[in-house]
C-alpha positions, 0 to 999 in steps of 0.5 A, spaced: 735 720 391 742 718 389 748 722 390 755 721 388 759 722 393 765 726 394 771 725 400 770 732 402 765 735 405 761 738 399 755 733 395 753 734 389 747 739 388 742 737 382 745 735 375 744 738 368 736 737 367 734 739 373 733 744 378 739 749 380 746 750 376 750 745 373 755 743 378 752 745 384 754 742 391 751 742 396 754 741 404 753 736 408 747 739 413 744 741 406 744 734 404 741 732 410 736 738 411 734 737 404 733 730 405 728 731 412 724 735 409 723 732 401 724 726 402 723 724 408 717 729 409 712 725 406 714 718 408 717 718 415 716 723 419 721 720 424 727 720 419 725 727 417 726 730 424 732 726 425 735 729 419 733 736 420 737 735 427 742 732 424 743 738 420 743 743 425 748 739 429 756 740 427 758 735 432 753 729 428 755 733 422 763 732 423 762 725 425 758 723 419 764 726 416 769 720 418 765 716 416 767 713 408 764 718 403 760 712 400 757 711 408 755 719 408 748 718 405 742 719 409 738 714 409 744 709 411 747 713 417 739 713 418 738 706 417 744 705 422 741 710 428 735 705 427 740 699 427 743 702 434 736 704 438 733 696 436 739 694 440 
């Protein structure tokens, strides 16, 4: 899944064509719960918990929010918690 990503806090929701109104955004935490348990669920069973708990942590949210926009998906800060566990 892609997203486009915005400066603020706000992700873009589904486009035109699919599920949901057109220009619909989405927060952050939903971006990240939203990738726990549809994307992730299926094949990663660790990045789906670690997804969901990062939706729920205003402390993980905020700091994933300093991060440049195009650096906020999930699977790159995901991507980089693996990096840092295998050091």
């Amino acid at each position: 899944m892609s997203f486009q990503w915005l400066e603020s806090s706000s992700m873009p929701g589904p486009t035109a064509g699919s599920a949901g109104p057109v220009g619909w955004t989405r927060t952050l935490a939903q971006v990240y719960r939203h990738f726990g348990e549809v994307d992730a669920a299926e094949t990663s069973p660790l990045y789906e918990r670690v997804a969901v708990a990062l939706s729920e942590s205003g402390e993980a949210l905020r700091a994933i929010e300093a991060a440049p926009a195009r650096k906020r998906h999930p699977t790159v800060i995901l991507a980089a918690l693996h990096d840092l566990a295998l050091a």
